[in-house]
Phi, psi and omega in degrees: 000092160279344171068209169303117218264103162317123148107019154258172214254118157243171157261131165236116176278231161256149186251157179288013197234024168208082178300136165096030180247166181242157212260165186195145164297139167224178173215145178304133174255301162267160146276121026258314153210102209242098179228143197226163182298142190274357165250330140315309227258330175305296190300300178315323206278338158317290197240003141103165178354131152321201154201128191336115146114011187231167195224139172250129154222194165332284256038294220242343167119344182247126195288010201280330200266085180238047172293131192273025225225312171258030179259084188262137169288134155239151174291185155251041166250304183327320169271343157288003138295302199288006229235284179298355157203048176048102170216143145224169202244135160288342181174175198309303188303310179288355165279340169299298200306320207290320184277014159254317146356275171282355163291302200298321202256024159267348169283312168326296191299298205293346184284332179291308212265014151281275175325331189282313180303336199259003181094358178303154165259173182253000000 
C-alpha cells in the first residue's frame, strides 16, 4: 500500500476554519504520508536547509509562485515586523528593502526600550 506516490504536487487552499490564509503547493516527500511546502523544498534544493529561526517566502506576495527567483530567506521576526506594520514587498529587490526595513525598526524599538530602562526619555 503505497498511497499517493512521493513528489507528488497539491494545492492546498485556504479553509475556511483559517480566515486571511493563503493557498500553497505542498508536495509528498516520504511514506507514508509526510508532505512540505513546496516552496520550502524549491529553496532548499538552491540553498541547502532553512536555518532555525528563518521563514522562505514570497518576493511578489503570490504564494502560488514559486520560482526560486521569487524566493526569498527571512528571520521570523522580520517577517512579524513587516506583518505589523504592513510593509511587503512587490518583487525581490523591494521585498529585500522591506526585510531592511524591519531590521532598522527592530533596532530602533530595542534602542528605546534600552534607553527607557536606564531612566531616559524617548
Amino acid at each position: 500500500n503505497g498511497g499517493t506516490p512521493i513528489g507528488t504536487v497539491r494545492l492546498r487552499k485556504a479553509g475556511k476554519s483559517r480566515p486571511g490564509s493563503k493557498p500553497y503547493y505542498w508536495e509528498k516527500v516520504e511514506q507514508p504520508n509526510i508532505w512540505k511546502m513546496k516552496h520550502v523544498l524549491e529553496w532548499e534544493r538552491h540553498n541547502g536547509p532553512v536555518p532555525d529561526g528563518c521563514m522562505v517566502t514570497f518576493a511578489n506576495g503570490d504564494t502560488l509562485e514559486y520560482r526560486i527567483d521569487n524566493l526569498i530567506l527571512e528571520t521570523k521576526a522580520q517577517h512579524c515586523v513587516k506583518n505589523r506594520h504592513n510593509i511587503h514587498g512587490y518583487d525581490r529587490e523591494s521585498a529585500l528593502a522591506a526585510n531592511k526595513i524591519a531590521d532598522i525598526k527592530m533596532v530602533v524599538t530595542k534602542t528605546k526600550k534600552r534607553k527607557q530602562k536606564r531612566g531616559g526619555t524617548t
